[in-house]
BALOSE-268893 format. One line per 8 residues: number of its first residue (from 1); their letters; for each residue x, y, z of N, C-alpha, C. Coordinates in steps of 0.02 Angstrom, whole numbers, plus 50000, padded with zeros to 5 digits. Example, Ala and Ser with C-alpha at 12.3 -4.5 7.8 and 13.67 -1.06 7.14 Angstrom:
BEGIN
1) as) 50660/49716/50390/50615/49775/50390/50660/49835/50390  50642/49888/50354/50684/49947/50357/50645/50002/50394 .
END
This chain:
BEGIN
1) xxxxxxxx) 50043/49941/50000/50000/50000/50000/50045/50062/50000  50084/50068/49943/50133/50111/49943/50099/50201/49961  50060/50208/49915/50019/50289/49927/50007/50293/50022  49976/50246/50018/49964/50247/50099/50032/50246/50145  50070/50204/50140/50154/50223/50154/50165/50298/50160  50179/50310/50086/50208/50381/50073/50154/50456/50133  50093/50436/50109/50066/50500/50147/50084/50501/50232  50083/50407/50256/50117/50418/50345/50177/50445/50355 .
9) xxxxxxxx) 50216/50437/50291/50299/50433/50304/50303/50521/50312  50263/50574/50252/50276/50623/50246/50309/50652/50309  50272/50666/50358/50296/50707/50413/50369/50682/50418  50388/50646/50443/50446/50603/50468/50515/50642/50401  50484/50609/50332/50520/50646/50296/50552/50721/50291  50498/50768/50316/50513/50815/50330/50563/50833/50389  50513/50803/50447/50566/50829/50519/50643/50807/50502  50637/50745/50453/50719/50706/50457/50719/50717/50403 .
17) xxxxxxxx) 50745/50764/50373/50745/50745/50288/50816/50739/50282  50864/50745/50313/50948/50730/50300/50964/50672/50368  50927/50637/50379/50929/50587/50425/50931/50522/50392  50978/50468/50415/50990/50408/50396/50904/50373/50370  50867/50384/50416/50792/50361/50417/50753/50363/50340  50762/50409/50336/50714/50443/50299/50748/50409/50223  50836/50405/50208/50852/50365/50136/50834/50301/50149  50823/50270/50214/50825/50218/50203/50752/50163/50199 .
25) xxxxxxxx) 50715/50223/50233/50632/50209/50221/50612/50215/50146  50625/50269/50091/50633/50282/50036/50649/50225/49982  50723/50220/50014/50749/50166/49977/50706/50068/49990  50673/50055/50044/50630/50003/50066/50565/50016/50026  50539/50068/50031/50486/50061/49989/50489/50062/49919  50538/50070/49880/50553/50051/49809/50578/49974/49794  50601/49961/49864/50627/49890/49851/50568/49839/49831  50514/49849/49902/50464/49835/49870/50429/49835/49823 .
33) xxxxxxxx) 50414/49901/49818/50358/49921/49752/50382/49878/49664  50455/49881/49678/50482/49864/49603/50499/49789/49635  50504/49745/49677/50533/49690/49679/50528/49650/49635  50578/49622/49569/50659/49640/49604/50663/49713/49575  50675/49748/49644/50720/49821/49603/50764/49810/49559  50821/49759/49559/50861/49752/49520/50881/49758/49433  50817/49726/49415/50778/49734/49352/50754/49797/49323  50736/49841/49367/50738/49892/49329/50780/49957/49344 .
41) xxxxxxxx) 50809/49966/49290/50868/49983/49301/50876/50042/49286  50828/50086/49285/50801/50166/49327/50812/50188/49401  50756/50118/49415/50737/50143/49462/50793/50112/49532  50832/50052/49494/50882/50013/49534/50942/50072/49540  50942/50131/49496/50991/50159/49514/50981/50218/49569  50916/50248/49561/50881/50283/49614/50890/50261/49700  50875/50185/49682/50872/50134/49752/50950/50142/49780  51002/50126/49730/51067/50149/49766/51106/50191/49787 .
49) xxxxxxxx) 51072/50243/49747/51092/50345/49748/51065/50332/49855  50997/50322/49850/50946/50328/49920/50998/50302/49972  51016/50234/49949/51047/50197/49993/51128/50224/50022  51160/50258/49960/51216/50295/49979/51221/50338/50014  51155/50380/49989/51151/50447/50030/51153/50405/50119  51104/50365/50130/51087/50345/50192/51147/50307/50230  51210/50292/50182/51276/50293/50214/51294/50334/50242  51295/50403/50196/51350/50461/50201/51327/50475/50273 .
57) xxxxxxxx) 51269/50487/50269/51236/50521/50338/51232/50467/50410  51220/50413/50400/51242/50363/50462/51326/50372/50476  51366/50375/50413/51455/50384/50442/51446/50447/50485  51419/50505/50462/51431/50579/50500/51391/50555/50576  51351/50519/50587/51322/50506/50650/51376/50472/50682  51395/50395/50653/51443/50352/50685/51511/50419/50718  51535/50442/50675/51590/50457/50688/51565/50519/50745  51522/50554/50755/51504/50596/50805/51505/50545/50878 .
65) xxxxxxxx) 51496/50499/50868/51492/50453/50914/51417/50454/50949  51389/50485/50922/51303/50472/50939/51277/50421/50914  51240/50399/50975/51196/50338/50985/51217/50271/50936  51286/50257/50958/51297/50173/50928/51270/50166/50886  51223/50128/50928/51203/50053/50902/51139/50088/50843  51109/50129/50843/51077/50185/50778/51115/50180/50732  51180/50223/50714/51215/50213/50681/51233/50157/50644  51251/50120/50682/51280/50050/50642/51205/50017/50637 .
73) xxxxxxxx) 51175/50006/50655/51081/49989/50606/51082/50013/50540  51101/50088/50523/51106/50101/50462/51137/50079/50424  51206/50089/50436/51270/50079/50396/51261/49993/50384  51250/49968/50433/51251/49892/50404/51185/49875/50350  51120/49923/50369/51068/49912/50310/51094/49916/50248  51113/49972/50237/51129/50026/50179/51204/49986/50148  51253/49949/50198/51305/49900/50153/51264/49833/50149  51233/49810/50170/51188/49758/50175/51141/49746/50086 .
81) xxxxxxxx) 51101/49808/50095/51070/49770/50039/51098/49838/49989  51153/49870/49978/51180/49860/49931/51202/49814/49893  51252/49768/49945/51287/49707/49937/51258/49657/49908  51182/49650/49930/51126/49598/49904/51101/49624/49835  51105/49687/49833/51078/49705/49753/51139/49697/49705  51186/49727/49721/51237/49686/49651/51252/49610/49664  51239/49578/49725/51229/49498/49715/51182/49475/49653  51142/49515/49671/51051/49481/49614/51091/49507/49556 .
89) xxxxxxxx) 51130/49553/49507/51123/49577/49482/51192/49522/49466  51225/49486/49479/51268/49438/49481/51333/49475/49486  51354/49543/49508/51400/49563/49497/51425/49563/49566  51476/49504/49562/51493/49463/49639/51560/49520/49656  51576/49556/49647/51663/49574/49643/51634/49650/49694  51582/49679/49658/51552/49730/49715/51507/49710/49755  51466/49657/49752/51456/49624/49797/51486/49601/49852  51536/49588/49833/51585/49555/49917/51628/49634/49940 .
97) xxxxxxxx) 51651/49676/49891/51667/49713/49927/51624/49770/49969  51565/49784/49958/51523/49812/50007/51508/49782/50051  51484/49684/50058/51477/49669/50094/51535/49642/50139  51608/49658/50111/51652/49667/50174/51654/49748/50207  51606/49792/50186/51613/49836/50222/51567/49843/50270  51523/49794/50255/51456/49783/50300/51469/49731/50353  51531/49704/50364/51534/49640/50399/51567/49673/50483  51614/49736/50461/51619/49745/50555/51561/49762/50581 .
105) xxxxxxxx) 51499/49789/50551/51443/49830/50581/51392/49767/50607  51407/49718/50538/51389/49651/50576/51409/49626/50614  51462/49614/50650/51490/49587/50703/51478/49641/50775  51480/49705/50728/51454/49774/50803/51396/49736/50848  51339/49733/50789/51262/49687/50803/51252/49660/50833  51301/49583/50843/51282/49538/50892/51267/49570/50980  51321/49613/50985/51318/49662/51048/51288/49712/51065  51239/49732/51011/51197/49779/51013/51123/49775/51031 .
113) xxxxxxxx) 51104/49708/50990/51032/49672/51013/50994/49695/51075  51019/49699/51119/50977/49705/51194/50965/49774/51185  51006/49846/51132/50983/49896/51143/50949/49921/51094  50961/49877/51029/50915/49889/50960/50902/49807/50949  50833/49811/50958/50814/49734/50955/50794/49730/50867  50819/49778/50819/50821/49760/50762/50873/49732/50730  50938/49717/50780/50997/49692/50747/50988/49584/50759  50931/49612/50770/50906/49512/50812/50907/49501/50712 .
121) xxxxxxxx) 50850/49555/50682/50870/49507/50614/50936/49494/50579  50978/49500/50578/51050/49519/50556/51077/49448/50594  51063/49481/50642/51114/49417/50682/51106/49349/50676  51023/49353/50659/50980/49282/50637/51014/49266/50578  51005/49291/50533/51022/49259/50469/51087/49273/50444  51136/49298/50502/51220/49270/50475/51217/49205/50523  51207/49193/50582/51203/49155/50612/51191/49074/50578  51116/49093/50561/51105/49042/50506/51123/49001/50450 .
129) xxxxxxxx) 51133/49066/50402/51165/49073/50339/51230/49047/50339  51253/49089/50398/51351/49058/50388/51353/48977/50411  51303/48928/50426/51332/48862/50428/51275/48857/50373  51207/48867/50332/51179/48833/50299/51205/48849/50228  51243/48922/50220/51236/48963/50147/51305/48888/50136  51364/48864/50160/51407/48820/50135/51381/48763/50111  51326/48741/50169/51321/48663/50154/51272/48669/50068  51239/48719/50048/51188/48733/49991/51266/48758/49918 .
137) xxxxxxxx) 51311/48779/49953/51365/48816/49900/51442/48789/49933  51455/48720/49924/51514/48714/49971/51583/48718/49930  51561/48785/49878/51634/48805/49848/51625/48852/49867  51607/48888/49905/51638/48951/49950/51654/48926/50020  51652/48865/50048/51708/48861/50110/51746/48876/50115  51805/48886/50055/51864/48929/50080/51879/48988/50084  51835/49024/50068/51818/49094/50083/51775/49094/50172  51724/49073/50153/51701/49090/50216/51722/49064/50293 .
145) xxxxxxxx) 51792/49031/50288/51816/48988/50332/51852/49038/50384  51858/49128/50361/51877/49188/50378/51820/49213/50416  51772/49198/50420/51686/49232/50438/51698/49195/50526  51686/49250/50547/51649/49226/50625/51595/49158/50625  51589/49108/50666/51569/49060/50648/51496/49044/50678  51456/49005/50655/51372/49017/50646/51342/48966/50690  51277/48982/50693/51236/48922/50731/51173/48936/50708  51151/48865/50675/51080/48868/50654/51029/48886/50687 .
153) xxxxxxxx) 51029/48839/50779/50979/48843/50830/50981/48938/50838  51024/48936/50867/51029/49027/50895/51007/49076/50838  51024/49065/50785/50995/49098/50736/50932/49097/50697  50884/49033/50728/50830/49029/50694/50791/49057/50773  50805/49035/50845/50809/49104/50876/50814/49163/50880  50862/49190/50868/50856/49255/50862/50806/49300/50790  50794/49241/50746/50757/49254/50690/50656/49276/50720  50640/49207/50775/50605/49191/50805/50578/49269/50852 .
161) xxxxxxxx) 50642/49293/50908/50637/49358/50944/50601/49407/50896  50653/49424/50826/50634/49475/50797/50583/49492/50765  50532/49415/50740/50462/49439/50713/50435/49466/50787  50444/49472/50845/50412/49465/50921/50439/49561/50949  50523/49546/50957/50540/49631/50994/50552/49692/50924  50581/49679/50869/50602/49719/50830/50533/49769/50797  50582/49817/50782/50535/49880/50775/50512/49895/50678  50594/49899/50665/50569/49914/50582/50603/49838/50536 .
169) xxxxxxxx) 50612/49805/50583/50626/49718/50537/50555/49673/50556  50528/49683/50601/50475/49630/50630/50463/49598/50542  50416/49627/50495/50395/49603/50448/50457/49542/50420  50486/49585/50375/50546/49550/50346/50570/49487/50406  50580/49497/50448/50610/49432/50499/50545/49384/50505  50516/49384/50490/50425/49355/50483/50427/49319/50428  50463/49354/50370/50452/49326/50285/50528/49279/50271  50583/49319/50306/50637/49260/50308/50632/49204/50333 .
177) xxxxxxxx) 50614/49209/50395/50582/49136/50440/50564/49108/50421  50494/49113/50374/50443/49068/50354/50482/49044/50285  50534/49079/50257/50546/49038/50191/50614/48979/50221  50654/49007/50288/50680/48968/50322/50654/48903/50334  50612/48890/50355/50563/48858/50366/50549/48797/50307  50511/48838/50280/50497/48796/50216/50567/48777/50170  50608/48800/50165/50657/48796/50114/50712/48756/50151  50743/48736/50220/50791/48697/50244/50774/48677/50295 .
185) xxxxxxxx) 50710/48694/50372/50711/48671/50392/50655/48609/50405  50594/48603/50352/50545/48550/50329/50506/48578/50400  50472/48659/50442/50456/48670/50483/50391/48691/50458  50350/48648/50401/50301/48663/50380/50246/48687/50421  50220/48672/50476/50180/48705/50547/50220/48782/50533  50236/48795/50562/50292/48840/50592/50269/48898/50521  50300/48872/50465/50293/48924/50422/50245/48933/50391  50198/48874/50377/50124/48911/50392/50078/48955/50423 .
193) xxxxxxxx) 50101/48951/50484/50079/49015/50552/50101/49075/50533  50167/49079/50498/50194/49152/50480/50172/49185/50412  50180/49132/50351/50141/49155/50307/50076/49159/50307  50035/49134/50339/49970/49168/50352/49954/49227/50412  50009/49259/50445/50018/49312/50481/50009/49361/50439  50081/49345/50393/50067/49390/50334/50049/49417/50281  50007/49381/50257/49955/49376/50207/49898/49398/50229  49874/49405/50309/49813/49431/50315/49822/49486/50350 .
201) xxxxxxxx) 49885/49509/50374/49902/49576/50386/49911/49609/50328  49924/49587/50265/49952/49625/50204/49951/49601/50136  49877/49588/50140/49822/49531/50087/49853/49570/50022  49892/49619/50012/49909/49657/49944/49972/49677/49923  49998/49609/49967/50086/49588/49940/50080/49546/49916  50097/49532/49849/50117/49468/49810/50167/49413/49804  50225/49440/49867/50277/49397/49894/50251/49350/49929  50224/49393/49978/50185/49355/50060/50145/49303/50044 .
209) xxxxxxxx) 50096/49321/49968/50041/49283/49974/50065/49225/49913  50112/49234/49898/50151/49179/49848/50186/49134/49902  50216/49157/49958/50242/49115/50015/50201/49074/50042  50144/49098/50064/50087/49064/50110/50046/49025/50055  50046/49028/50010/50020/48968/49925/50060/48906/49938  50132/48922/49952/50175/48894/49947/50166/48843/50017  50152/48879/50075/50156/48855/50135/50072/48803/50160  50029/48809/50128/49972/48787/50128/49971/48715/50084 .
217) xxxxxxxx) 50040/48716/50023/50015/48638/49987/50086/48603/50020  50145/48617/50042/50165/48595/50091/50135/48563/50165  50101/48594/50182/50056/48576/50243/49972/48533/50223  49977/48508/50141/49913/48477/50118/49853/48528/50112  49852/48577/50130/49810/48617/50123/49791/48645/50060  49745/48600/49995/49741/48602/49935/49701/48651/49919  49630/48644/49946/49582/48710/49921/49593/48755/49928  49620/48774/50018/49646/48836/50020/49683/48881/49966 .
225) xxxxxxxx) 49714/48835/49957/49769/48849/49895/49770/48856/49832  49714/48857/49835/49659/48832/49757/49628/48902/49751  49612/48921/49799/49568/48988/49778/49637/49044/49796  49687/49037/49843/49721/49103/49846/49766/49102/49774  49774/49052/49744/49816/49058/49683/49788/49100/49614  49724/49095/49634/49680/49153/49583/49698/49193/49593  49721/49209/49656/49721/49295/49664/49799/49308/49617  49854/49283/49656/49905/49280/49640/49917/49266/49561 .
233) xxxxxxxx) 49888/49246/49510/49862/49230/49437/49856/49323/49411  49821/49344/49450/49811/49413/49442/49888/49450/49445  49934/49431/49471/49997/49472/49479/50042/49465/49411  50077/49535/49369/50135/49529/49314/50173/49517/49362  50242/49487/49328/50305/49461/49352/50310/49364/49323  50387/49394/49320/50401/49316/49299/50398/49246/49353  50409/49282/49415/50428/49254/49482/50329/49208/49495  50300/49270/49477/50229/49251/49484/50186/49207/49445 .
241) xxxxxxxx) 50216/49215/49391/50187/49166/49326/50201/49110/49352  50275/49096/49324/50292/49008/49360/50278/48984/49435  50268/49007/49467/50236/49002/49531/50179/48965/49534  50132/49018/49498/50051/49010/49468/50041/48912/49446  50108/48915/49397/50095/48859/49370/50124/48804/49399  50166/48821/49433/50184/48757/49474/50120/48736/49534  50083/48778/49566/50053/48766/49620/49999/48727/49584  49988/48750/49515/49935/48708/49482/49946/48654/49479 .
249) xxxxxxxx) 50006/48639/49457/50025/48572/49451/50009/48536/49479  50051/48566/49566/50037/48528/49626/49989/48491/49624  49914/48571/49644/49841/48540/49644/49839/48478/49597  49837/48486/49507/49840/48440/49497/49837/48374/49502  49925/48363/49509/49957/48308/49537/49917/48278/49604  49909/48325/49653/49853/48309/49723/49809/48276/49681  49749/48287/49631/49700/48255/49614/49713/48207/49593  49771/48171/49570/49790/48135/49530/49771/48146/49439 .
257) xxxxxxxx) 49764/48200/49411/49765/48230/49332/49828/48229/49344  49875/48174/49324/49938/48191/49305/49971/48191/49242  49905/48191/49188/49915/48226/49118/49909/48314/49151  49861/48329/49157/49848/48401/49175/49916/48435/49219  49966/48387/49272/49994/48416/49319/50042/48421/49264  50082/48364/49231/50131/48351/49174/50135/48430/49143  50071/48441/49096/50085/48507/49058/50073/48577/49098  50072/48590/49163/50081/48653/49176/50142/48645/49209 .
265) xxxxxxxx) 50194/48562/49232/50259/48576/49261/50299/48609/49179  50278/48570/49114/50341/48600/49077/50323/48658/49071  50251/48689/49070/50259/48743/49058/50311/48795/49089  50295/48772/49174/50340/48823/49206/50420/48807/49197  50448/48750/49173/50518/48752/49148/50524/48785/49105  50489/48779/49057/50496/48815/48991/50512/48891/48998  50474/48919/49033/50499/49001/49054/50538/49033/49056  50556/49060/49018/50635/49105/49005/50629/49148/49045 .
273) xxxxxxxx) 50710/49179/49077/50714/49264/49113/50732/49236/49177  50735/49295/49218/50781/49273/49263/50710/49309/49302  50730/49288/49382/50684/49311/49451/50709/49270/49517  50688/49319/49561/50710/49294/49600/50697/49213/49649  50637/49171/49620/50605/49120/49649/50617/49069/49597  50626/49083/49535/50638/49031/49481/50652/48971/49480  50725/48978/49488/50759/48913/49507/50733/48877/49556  50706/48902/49624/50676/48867/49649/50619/48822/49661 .
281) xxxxxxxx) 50571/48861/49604/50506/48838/49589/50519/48789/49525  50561/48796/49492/50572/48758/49434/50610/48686/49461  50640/48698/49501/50676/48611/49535/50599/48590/49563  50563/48626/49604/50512/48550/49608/50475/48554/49560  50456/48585/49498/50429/48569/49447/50467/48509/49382  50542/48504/49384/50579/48436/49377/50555/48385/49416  50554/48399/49491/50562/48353/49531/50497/48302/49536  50446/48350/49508/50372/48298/49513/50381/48280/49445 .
289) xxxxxxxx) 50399/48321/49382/50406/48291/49306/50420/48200/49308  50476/48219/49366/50528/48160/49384/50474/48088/49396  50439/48119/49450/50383/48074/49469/50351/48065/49437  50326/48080/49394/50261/48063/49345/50284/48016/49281  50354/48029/49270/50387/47993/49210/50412/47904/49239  50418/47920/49321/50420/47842/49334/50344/47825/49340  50314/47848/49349/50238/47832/49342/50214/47772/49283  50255/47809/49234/50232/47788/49171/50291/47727/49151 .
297) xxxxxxxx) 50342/47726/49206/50384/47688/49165/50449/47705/49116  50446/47789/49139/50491/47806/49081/50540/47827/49110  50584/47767/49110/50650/47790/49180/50712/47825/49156  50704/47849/49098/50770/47865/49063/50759/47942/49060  50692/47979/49055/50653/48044/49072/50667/48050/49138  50643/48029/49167/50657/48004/49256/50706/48045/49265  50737/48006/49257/50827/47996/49279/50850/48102/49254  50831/48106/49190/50868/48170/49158/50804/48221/49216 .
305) xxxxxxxx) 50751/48218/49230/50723/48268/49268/50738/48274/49329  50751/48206/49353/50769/48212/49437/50861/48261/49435  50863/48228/49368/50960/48279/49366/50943/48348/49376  50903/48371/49337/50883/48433/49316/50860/48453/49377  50829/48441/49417/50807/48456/49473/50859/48467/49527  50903/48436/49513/50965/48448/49578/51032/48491/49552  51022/48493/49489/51068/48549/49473/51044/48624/49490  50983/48633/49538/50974/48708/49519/50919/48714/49605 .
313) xxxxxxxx) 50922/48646/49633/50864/48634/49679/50899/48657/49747  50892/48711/49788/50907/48725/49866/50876/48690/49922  50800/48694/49903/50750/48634/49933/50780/48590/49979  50781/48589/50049/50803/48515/50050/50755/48469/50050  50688/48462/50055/50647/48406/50037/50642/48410/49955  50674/48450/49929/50673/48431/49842/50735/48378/49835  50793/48408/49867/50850/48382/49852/50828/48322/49857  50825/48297/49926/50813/48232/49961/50788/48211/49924 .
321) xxxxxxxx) 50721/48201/49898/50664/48164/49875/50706/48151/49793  50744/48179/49762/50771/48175/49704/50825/48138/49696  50883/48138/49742/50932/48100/49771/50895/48015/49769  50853/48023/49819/50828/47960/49824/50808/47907/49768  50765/47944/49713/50744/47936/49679/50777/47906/49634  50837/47936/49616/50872/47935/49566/50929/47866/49602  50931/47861/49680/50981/47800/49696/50929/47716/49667  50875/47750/49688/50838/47688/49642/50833/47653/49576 .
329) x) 50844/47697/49531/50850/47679/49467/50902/47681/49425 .
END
């Protein structure tokens, strides 16, 4: 509800208009509105002008030595998802070097928590990330073997605190969790409760309500899922299309039409372009292809979809279930 955003934010903008706050609220609500900002590449450059500015002005705070742990909230946002936007944009070389400029402010964080309970998200998902991002990419172990060292429990904790004490992460630590959840830790309960937090607090995000689609046929919950995917059918984006068609599938496949599930999985392989959910939606759309071709007997299809599925699959109940599959035949 961006208009509605903008008219609360006004005041604030004003009283702070050369305040860390104010680039970095700016720069959040474009992230949104365009997600992926990355893609468009107007307005992706606007998003990083915002985000710089909201450096310059957190360094002049830091170095005044006013209020810490404020300070470094910014500076680590603002190197943070810089760092993450030339990631998406695959340009890894400024990517690591902002996000080594973002990494002492990260380590500031861990010690800051009790006085900005917004650094709980940060801390959650290096915590996390730094033992799960290897075992998903384990050709960067020797890089990250330099990184302060991680813990899944404490970090899906401290992930846990921050949908609960944090002030301007609650949401986002809500939407990481729940894809945590669903995507490595098989906490299907768990991330059902959150994507339907957020979907009915904010029935007019198309992330949230693509998550909780997601989190409802995980948890068997077919009809449900049947009617919110109409809505989501209604959304442009590439991320949204193949989505659309994989969940069909699913249903599908649930009914057992596994002619019907068959042609909306190739459809969604077939899909050219890049987004940010792709790859992921496209490995379990291999991964049931996979299933339906031993169905029939056709183990040599089989075999090339369940591959296809693990060359590109994060999933760990995709991985697994594909692995397996494939030790069988």
């Amino acid at each position: 509800e961006f208009e509605k955003a903008v008219e609360i934010w006004e005041p604030v903008f004003k009283k702070y208009a050369n305040h860390p706050v104010s680039y970095l609220l700016k720069a959040t609500l474009l992230q949104w509105k365009y997600m992926p900002v990355e893609n468009n590449e107007k307005v992706f450059q606007e998003y990083l002008t915002l985000l710089e500015l909201c450096k310059d002005a957190a360094y002049v705070m830091h170095k005044a030595g006013n209020i810490e742990e404020e300070a470094n909230f910014y500076l680590l946002s603002a190197h943070g998802y810089i760092s993450r936007a030339h990631s998406e944009k695959k340009d890894y070389l400024r990517a690591g070097l902002e996000a080594r400029k973002a990494y002492s402010f990260l380590k500031a964080g861990f010690y800051l928590a009790d006085q900005n309970p917004d650094f709980l998200l940060t801390n959650g998902l290096y915590r996390y990330y730094r033992v799960q991002y290897p075992e998903t990419h384990p050709q960067i172990k020797p890089i990250i073997y330099f990184f302060a060292s991680g813990d899944k429990i404490q970090g899906l904790n401290d992930l846990r605190a921050a949908t609960e004490k944090s002030l301007f992460t609650k949401t986002e630590a809500a939407f990481f969790l729940a894809g945590i959840c669903l995507k490595y830790e098989n906490k299907k309960v768990e991330g059902l409760k959150l994507t339907k937090g957020l979907n009915d607090k904010y029935p007019e995000n198309p992330d949230f309500l693509l998550r909780h689609i997601e989190a409802l046929i995980a948890n068997c919950q077919f009809l449900e899922a049947e009617i919110k995917k109409e809505t989501l059918k209604g959304y442009n984006g590439i991320d949204y299309m193949v989505a659309t068609l994989v969940f069909e599938g699913d249903i599908e496949y649930h009914k057992k039409d596994l002619a019907l599930a068959e042609l909306k999985y190739k459809k969604a392989v077939a899909v050219e372009g890049e987004g940010r959910y792709l790859e992921d939606f496209k490995s379990m759309a291999y991964l049931n292809l996979g299933h339906i071709s031993l169905s029939k007997n056709d183990f040599l299809n089989a075999k090339n979809y369940f591959k296809e599925s693990l060359e590109i699959a994060e999933y760990n109940r995709v991985i697994n279930s594909a692995e397996k599959a494939l030790e069988k035949l």
